[in-house]
N, C-alpha and C positions, 0 to 999 in steps of 0.2 A: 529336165534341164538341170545339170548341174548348177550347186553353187557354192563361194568359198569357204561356207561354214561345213558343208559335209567333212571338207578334210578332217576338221578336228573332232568328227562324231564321235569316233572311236573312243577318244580321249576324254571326252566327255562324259561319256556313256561308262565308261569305266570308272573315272573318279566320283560318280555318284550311285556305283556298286558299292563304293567302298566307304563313301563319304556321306555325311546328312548334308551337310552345305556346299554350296561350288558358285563360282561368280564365272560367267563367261564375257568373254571382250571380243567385239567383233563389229568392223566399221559398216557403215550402212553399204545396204545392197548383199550383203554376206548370208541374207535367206534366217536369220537364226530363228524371228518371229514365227514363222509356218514350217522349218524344217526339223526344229530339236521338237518343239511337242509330239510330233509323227514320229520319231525315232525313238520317243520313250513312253510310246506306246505299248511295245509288247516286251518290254523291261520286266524279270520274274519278279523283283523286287515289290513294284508296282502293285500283284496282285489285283488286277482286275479294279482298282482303286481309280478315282478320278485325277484329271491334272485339269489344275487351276492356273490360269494366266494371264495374271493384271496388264490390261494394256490402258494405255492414258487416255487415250479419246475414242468416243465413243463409235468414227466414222470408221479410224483403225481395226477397231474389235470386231466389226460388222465383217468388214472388207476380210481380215486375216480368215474369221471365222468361213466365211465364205472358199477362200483362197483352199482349204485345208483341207476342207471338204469336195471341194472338184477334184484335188488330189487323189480322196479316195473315193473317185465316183461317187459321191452320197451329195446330198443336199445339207443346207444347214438343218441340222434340229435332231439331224442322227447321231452319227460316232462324232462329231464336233459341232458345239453347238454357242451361243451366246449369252449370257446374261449383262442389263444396264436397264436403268430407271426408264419405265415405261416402253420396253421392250426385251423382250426376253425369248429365244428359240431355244431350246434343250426337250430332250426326249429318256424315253425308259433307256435307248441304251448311251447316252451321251456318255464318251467319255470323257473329252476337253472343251472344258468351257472358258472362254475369253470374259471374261467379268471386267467391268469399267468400275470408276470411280468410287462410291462407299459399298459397293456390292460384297467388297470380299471384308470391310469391318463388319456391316450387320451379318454376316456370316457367322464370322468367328464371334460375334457376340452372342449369335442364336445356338452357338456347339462350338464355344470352345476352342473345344479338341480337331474339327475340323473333321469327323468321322465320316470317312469315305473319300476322302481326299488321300491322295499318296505322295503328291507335291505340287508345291505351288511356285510358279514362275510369275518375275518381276520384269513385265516387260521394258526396255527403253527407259529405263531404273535413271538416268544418267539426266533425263529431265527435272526427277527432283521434286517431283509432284506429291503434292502434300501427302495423299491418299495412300501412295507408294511409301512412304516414310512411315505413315502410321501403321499399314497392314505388316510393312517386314517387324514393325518393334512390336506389335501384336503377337505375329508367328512366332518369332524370335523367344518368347516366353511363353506361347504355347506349348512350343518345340521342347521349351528346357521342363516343365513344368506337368506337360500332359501326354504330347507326341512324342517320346525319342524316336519313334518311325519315320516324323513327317519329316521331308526333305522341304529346302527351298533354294533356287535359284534364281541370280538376280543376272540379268542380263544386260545388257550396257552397249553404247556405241564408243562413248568418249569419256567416259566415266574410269578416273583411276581405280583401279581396279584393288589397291592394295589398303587402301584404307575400307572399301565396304567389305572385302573377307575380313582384314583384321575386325571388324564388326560382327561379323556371323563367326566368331570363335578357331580361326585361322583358316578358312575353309580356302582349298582349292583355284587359284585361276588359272583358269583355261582361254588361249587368246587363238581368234582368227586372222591370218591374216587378206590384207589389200580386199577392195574395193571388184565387183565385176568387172565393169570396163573402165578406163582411164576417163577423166574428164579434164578438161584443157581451160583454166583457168584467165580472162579476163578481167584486169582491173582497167579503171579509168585513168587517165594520163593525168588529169588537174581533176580537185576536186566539186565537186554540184556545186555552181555557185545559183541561188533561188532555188525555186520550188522540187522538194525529190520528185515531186508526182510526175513535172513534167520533162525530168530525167527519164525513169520510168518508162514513160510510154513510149518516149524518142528509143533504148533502148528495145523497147518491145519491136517496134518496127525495126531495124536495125536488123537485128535478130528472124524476126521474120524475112528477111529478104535473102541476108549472106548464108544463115541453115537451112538444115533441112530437121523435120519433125518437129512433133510438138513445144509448145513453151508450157512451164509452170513459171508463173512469178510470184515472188512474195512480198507482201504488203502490209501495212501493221493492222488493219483493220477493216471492218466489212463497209465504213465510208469512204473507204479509201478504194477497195474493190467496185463497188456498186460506180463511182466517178470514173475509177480507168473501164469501166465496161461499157459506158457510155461513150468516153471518146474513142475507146477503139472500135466501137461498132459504127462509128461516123469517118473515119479514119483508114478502113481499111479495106479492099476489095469486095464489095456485095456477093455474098454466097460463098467465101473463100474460105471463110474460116467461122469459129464456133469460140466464143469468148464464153464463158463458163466457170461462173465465180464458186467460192469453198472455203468456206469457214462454219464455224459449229451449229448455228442456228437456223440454216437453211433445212430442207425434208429429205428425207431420205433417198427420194425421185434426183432431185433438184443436186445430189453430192451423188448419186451413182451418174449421171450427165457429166460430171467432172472428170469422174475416173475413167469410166470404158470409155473403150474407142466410141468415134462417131459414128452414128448408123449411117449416114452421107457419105462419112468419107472424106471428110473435111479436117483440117490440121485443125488444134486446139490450141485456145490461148487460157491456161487455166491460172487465175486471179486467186492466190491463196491466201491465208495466212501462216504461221505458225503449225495449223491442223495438219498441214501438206510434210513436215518437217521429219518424220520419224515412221517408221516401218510402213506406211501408207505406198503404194503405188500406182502412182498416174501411169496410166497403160496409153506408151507411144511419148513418153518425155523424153527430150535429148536435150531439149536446152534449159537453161534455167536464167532467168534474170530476178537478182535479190539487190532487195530497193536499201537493206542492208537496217532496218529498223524495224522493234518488235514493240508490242504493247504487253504492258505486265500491268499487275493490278500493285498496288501499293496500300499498306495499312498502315494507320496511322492511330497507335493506344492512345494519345495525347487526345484526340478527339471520337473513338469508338469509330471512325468512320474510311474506307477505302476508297482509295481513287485511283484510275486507268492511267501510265503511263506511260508516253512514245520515247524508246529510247535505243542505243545501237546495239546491235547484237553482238554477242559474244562471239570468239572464233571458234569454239565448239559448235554452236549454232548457226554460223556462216557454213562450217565444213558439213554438217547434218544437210544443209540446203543445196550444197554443191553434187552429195551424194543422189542426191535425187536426177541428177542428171543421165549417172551411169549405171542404172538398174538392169537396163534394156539392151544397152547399146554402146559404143561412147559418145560423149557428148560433151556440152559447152558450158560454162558456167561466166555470166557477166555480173559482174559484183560492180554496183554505184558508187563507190569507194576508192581510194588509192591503196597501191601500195604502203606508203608512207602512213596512212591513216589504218592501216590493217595493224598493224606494230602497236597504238594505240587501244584497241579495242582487248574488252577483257578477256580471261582467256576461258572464262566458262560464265552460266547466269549464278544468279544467288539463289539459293533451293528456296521453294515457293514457302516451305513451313517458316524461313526470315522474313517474310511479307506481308502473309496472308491473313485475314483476320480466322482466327483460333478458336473460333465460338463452336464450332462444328467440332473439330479435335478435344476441344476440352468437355465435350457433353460424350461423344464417345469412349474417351479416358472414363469418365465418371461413371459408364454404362459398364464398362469394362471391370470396372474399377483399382484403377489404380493410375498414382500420380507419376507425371511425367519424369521425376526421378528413378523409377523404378521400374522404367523398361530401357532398352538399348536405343540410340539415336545416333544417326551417323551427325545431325545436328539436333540439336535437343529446340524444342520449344523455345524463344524467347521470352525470358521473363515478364515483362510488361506487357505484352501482348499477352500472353498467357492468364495474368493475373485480370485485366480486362475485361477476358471473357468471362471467366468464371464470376468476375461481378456483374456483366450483361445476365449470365446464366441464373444465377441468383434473382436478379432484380423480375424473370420470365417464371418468375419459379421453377425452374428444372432442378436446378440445385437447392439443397437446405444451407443454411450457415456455413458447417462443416464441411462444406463440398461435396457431400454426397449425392448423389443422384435421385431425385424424388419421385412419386409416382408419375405424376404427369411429365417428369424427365423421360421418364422412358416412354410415354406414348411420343414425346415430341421427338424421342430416338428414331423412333419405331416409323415413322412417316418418311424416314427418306430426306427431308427438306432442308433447310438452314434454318437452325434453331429460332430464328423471328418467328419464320414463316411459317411454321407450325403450331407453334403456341398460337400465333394468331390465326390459325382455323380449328384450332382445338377447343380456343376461348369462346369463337363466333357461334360456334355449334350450337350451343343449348342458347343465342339470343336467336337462334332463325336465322342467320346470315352464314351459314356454314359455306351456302354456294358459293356466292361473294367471296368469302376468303379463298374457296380454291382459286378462283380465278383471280384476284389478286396476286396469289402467291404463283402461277402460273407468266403472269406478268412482270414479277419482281424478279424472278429468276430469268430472264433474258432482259437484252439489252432494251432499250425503251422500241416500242413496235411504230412509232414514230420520230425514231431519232435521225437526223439526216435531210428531215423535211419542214416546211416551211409550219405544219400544224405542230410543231417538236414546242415552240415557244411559250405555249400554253402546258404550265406545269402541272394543270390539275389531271389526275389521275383517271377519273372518271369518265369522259369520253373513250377513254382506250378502254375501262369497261366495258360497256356499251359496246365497241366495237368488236371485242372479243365472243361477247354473248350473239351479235348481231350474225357474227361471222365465222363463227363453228357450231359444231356439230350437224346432228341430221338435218339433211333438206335444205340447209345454209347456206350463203357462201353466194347467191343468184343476184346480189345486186352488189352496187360498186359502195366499199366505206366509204362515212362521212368525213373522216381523215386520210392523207397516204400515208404510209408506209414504212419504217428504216428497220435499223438493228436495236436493239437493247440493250439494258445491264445498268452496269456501273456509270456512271457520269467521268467526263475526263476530257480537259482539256484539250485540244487537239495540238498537234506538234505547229508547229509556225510554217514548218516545208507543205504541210494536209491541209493549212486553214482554210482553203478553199473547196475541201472535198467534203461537197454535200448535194447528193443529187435527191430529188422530189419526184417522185416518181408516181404507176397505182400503188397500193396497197397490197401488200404479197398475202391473198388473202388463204395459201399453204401455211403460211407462219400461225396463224390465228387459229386456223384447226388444228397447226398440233398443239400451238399452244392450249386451246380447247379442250382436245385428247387429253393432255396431261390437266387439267381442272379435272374431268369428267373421271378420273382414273383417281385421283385424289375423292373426291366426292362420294367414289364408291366406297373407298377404305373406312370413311369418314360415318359412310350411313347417312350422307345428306337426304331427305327425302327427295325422289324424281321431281315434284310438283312444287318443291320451292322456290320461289322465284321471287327475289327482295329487291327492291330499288339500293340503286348504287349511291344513296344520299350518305348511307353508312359507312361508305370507304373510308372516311377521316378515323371513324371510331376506331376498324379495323385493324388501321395502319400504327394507331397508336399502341394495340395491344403487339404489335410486331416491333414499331420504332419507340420508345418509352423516355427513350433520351432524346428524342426528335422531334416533341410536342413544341410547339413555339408560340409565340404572342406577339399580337405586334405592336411594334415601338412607334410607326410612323407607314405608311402605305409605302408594300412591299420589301419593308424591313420588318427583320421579326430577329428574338431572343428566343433561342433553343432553353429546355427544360435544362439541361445540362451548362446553361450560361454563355454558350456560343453565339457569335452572333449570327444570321445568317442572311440571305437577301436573292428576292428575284431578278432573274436579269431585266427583265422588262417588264412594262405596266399591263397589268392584265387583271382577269375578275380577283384571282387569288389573291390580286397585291392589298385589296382594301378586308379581308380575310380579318376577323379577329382573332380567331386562333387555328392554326395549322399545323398537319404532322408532315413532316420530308421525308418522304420514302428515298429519296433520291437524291444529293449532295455533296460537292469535295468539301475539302477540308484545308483546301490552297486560302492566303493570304487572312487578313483580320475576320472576315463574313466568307463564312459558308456562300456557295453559289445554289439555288435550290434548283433540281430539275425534273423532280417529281415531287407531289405533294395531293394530298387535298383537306379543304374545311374539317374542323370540329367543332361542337358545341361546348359551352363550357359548360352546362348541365350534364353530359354525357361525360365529359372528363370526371368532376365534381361525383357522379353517381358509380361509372366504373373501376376509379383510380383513387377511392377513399383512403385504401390502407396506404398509397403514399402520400396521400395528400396532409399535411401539417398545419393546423391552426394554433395560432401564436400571438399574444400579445406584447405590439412592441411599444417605449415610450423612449424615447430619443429627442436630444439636442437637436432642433430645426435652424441652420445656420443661420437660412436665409428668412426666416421669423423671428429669427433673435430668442426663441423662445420654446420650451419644451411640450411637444406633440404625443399626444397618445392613439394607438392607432390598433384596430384586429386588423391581423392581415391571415390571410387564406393562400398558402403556397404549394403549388408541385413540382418540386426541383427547384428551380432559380426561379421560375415564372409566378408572378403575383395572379392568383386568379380572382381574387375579391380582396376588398379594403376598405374599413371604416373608421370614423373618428369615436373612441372612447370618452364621454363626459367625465367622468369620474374615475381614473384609474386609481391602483392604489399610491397612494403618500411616498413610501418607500421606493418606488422605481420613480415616481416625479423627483425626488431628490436626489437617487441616482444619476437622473439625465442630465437633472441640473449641473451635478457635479461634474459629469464627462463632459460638458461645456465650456464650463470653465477651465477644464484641461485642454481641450483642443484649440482653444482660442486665448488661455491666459488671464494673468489675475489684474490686469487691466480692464476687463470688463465690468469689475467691482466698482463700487462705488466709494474710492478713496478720497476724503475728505483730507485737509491741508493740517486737523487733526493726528486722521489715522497715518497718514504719511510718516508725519513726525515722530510717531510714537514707535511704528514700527523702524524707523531709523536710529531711534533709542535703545530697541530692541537689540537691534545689530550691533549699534555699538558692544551693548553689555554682553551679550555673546561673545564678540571678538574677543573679548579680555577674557569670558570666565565659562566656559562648555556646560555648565552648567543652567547656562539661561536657556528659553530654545528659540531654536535658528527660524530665520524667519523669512530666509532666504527665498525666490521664487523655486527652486524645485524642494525644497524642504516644503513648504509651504502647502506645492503641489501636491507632493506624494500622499502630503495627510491633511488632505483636506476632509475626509470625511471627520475627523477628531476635533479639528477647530472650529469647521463652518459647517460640518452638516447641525447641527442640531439647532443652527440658528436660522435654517433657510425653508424648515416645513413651512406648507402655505404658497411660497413663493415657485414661478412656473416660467420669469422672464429678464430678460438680464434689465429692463423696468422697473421689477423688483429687487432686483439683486443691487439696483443701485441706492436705493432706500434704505440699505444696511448701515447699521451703524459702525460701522468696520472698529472703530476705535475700542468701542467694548465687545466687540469680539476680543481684539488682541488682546484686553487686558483682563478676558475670561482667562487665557492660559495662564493665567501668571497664579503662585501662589500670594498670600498678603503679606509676607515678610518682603517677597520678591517685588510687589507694586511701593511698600516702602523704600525699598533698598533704590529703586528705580528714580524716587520722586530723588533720592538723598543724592544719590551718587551718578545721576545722567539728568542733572533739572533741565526744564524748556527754558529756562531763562540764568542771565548772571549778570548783577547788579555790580556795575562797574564804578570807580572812584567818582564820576560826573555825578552819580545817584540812576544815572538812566539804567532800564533792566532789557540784557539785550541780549535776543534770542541765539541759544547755541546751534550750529548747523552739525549735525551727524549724519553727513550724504555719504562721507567718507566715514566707517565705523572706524576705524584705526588711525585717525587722526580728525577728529572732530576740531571745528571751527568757531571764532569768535568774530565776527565783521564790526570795526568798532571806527568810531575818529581816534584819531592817536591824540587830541587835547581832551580825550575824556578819561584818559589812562596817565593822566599829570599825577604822579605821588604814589603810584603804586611799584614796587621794587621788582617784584619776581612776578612772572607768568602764570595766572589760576591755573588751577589743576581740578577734574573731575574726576569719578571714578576711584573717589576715596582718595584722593590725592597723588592719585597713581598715575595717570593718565595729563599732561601739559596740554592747555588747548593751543591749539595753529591760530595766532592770533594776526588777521589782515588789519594792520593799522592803515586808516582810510585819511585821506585830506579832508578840508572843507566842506569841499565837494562830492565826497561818498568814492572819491579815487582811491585804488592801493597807492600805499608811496612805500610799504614795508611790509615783507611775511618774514614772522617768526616764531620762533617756540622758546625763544631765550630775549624776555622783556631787558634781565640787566643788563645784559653785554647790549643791546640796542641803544639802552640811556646812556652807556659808559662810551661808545664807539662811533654809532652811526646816526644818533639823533643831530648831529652837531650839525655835519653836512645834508641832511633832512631839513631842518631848522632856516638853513639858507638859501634852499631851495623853496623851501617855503613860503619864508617871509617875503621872499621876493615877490611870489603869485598871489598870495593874501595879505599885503602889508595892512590890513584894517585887524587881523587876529593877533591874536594873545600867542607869543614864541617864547618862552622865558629862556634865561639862559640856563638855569636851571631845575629839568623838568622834574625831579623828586622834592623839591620843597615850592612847586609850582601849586596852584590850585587846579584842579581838573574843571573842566566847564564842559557845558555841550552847546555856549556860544561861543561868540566872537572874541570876546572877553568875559574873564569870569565878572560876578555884581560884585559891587565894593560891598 
């Protein structure tokens, strides 16, 4: 059968006679995945060399490889064959091999040069998939540095085409045109008002009644497939049809049921996700219904931690989904969306390297070596993200200080796995739990195997052990688990339109063997012994050496402080919630508190004995607010979390005075004990300051800043503001003074001034800059002019007082008062004290401090 990318063979096949690079464009359905490898097979250029071609998912690679090989009569494992983590077909004559996701970095890390390859194709390049970005800026510098032989082609559905040549050093593109058959596009009139789901299925049927041929639908997620496959199998004609879900984590049995036709004969309703979206072909799809929402993973540097999120698809993405319809045939595509809403939607995703956490890329780099500045990127690494990892990497030891990559870096390369999950079966190895961590790490890499079901609520980890060990390998698998069944992974909110999709089902006890498989395949690498077999009490420990920043303590049942200072929290009351100390294997990073959704127990002797080189012992002695008083304390820390804490009897002197002193800062020199002395003297202080810079200030942030110079050396012994009020503050202040400066003080700022009555009456300096004299104004009979302090520089504010201790005058100019305004004073006065002494004349008057002066 023809298809539309043959036209441009010719042109293709020519410009990579001539060219190392070449980009091809060609819309889905256009054959490019199974027909350009077959056509640059007997290429002279090639010489007998292999062709390598990255395809993004792993059911694609299976299926192409497959596809390419009926082509030429052969079976997989001959002239086309497969490689992907934990399955692999290639043979002595393979020449094309379909490689998934880090298969082609540990390649080019194991040779470089890539010797025996003659080029390597980028499948479906236009997805954006991290693994795609790192292998072309690998090759890319391969190519310039080792290969000028090696070719590479990036191939694309919707991918602008002129930016990844201008990337590959102006290479060539070459574009196909149109689609096999036309598909006839459906939007909705109004848009979903409630639940997409049960738009969805209304559409599914819908669709099943008015077409004819199979349905593919797309859906953001395997709880969202596993609910629509329940209700359509209650929903729709017994024996009519074959609902047939498809996304990554299902077996290999269970996604070829998707694809080939039905062996009955039955029309199919196939439940996909995203996996369905590119070079894959459902045999016998004509129609397509897209629920118009995908799930992406989301990284977040702020907290080291990923979370799933449901969001709408891009129209790249919507048209990749519609193409699915016209592979075969023509066909129908219903989109849950408006018109009007189609105009909104972006017009491609964001490449996964802006998302994704970077820990796996930057151990690769570093394997590689070299930094992300210094290879080609159509989008380069995010800096914060980037930098994150390589401090995860560090903290795993993969990396040394300098960023290099360390020995055990490259065995935890060398594993395949996500850098946690290796270190932590690398670590477990020599305690005897090597097993354990494979199957942990088997676990952590799919979606929780109970997510979706009612046993999901119980966050500890260890049950789904248990269930994994119970329910793979030999002989296994005969009795029903103690829990059911869902998907796994990351933790993630569900969208608001899904919140109801979660169906309980058995146990898929296919998931658990492979997941099995993949322990068992790990364990061999590893050199686990056959006859190991640890109890799962260990999981907590494990997960610590995986999660490091994910150790937590609890604050309160079911709240807990991550290592890293976060807070986080179970959603419900369970054995974990009364937990004193726990690692989260599993967590978002939405709102104040983490949501925890995998976990289990740790001991804190086990932290304490494994996690010594971080753990930091420290003595602290600190201002206690709420004692009023200074506490001395050991404390034992790993990260933010206090693992031990005691009361020190005897710290040293110099940090009790210390603390003392940051007490007094944070709460002020009112906690002193200012006596009606020290008050005054320090108001004395002020004054003489204000007139003369030379005195010192005694201001409160003067005072503050240097307190250790005034008050420390009078406060050793002392641990409470109890004692601190026992202080004799007054000779403190007049420690700082020199003796010329406490004479000059007594001379020129005295506490007292003996006025013409004989009484001696205290001066006020509340106010430095205009100090105060509070007096009766019949005690100031005969004196002419206004005292003066401060060496006769300074007039005091003198409040002439009534009988009665009232103002009846403020001034700073006693004559002009005798000469102007005592007159009218005088007859306001007499009037109210007609029993006191008013003279007419108050300078040759006698001053009294009674009523009358005595004869």
């Amino acid at each position: 059968m023809n298809v539309p990318v043959e036209a441009v063979l010719p042109e293709l096949l020519d410009v990579l006679r001539r060219e190392r690079n070449a980009v091809l464009i060609a819309p889905p359905g256009a054959g490019k995945t199974t027909r350009v490898p077959l056509a640059l097979l007997k290429e002279p250029w090639l010489d007998g060399k292999r062709i390598l071609m990255l395809e993004p998912r792993r059911i694609a690679a299976r299926a192409a490889a497959a596809y390419m090989a009926s082509l030429l009569g052969e079976k997989t494992g001959e002239t086309v064959g497969y490689r992907m983590r934990s399955d692999t077909k290639v043979g002595p004559k393979t020449r094309i091999e379909v490689i998934t996701e880090g298969v082609l970095t540990r390649m080019l890390q194991r040779d470089p040069s890539l010797e025996g390859a003659g080029i390597v194709l980028f499948d479906e390049f236009h997805e954006r998939n991290l693994a795609a970005d790192l292998g072309l800026a690998l090759c890319l510098q391969s190519q310039s540095l080792l290969r000028e032989d090696l070719k590479l082609l990036v191939m694309s559905a919707t991918l602008e085409g002129d930016a990844v040549a201008a990337l590959m050093n102006g290479a060539p593109v070459v574009t196909s045109e149109g689609r096999m058959y036309p598909v006839e596009t459906r939007y909705r009139r109004e848009a979903v008002k409630g639940p997409v789901a049960a738009a969805v299925l209304d559409t599914v049927l819908q669709a099943w009644r008015e077409e004819e041929g199979d349905l593919l639908v797309f859906l953001p997620g395997a709880p969202e497939i596993r609910r629509a496959e329940k209700e359509l199998a209650a929903r729709l004609p017994a024996g009519q049809a074959l609902v047939a879900p498809l996304y990554g984590s299902l077996t290999q049995e269970q996604q070829d049921r998707a694809i080939l036709p039905d062996t009955q004969g039955r029309r199919k309703i196939v439940l996909a996700t995203t996996i369905a979206e590119t070079s894959l072909t459902v045999e016998g799809v004509r129609i397509v219904v897209d629920s118009g929402l995908v799930r992406v993973p989301r990284f977040s540097p702020r907290t080291g931690m990923s979370r799933l999120e449901t969001t709408a698809v891009s129209r790249a993405s919507a048209d990749q989904r519609r193409g699915r319809a016209g592979r075969l045939a023509p066909g129908v595509c219903y989109r849950l969306w408006t018109e009007q809403e189609e105009r909104r939607l972006a017009p491609a995703g964001r490449p996964e390297i802006a998302e994704a956490d970077l820990a796996p890329l930057a151990l690769d780099l570093a394997v590689w070596g070299a930094r992300p500045d210094e290879l080609a990127w159509l989008d380069a690494p995010p800096a914060a993200a980037y930098a994150q990892a390589c401090s995860l990497l560090r903290r795993l030891g993969a990396l040394d200080e300098a960023g290099a990559v360390t020995a055990h870096g490259r065995k935890v390369a060398a594993l395949g796995l996500h850098p946690r999950l290796a270190h932590m079966a690398l670590t477990a190895l020599p305690l005897g739990a090597g097993g354990l961590a494979c199957e942990l790490a088997a676990l952590l890499g799919e979606r929780d195997i109970l997510r979706g079901t009612p046993s999901a609520r119980d966050a500890d980890l260890r049950p789904r052990a248990e269930a994994l060990r119970a329910y793979s390998g030999p002989g296994r698998g005969t009795k029903r688990p103690p829990h059911d069944s869902g998907a796994a992974g990351t933790a993630a909110a569900e969208p608001a339109s899904f919140a109801d999709v979660s169906a309980p089902g058995s146990a898929d006890v296919s998931v658990l063997r492979r997941l099995g498989s993949d322990a068992a395949r790990w364990k061999r690498e590893l050199g686990v012994p056959e006859d190991e077999s640890g109890s799962t009490e260990r999981t907590g420990l494990l997960l610590a050496f995986a999660f490091p920043d994910r150790i937590a303590g609890q604050r309160s049942p079911g709240r807990f402080t991550l290592s890293s200072g976060r807070g986080a929290v179970l959603p419900d009351m369970q054995l974990l919630s009364s937990a004193p100390w726990l690692v989260c294997a599993d967590l978002d990073d939405q709102g104040a508190e983490s949501t925890i959704y995998l976990g289990a127990p740790v001991g804190r002797d086990e932290l304490e004995e494994h996690f010594a080189h971080e753990i930091v012992e420290e003595i602290t002695v600190r201002w206690d607010r709420d004692a009023q008083a200074v506490r001395a304390r050991k404390r034992t820390s790993l990260g933010m979390l206090t693992l031990r804490e005691s009361t020190i009897a005897a710290p040293d002197p110099e940090l009790i005075k210390d603390a003392l002193l940051q007490g007094i800062r944070s709460q002020g020199l009112e906690m002193l004990g200012w006596s009606k002395q020290a008050r005054q003297l320090r108001e004395r202080l002020s004054f003489m300051a204000h007139h003369d810079a030379r005195w010192p200030d005694v201001s409160d942030e003067a005072l503050l800043a240097a307190l250790e110079e005034w008050l420390g050396p009078h406060v050793y012994g002392m641990k409470s503001r109890g004692d601190l009020q026992r202080l004799n503050l007054a000779a403190v202040l007049e420690a700082m003074l020199t003796w010329e400066q406490r004479r000059l003080l007594d001379e020129q700022a005295p506490t007292h001034l003996t006025v013409p009555s004989g009484s001696r009456i205290p001066v006020d300096y509340s106010t430095p800059e205009a100090p105060a004299l509070y007096v009766r104004l019949q005690e100031m009979f005969g004196l002419q002019a206004t005292p003066a302090i401060g060496g006769g520089r300074v007039p005091l504010t003198l409040h002439l007082l009534s009988p009665a201790q009232r103002p009846v005058q403020v001034t700073r100019d006693l004559e002009s008062f005798w000469k102007e305004a005592y007159f009218e004073v005088k007859k306001d006065l007499k009037g109210r004290y007609p029993k006191h002494y008013w003279p007419d004349d108050p300078l040759e008057a006698i001053p009294t401090s009674r009523a009358k002066p005595r004869k």
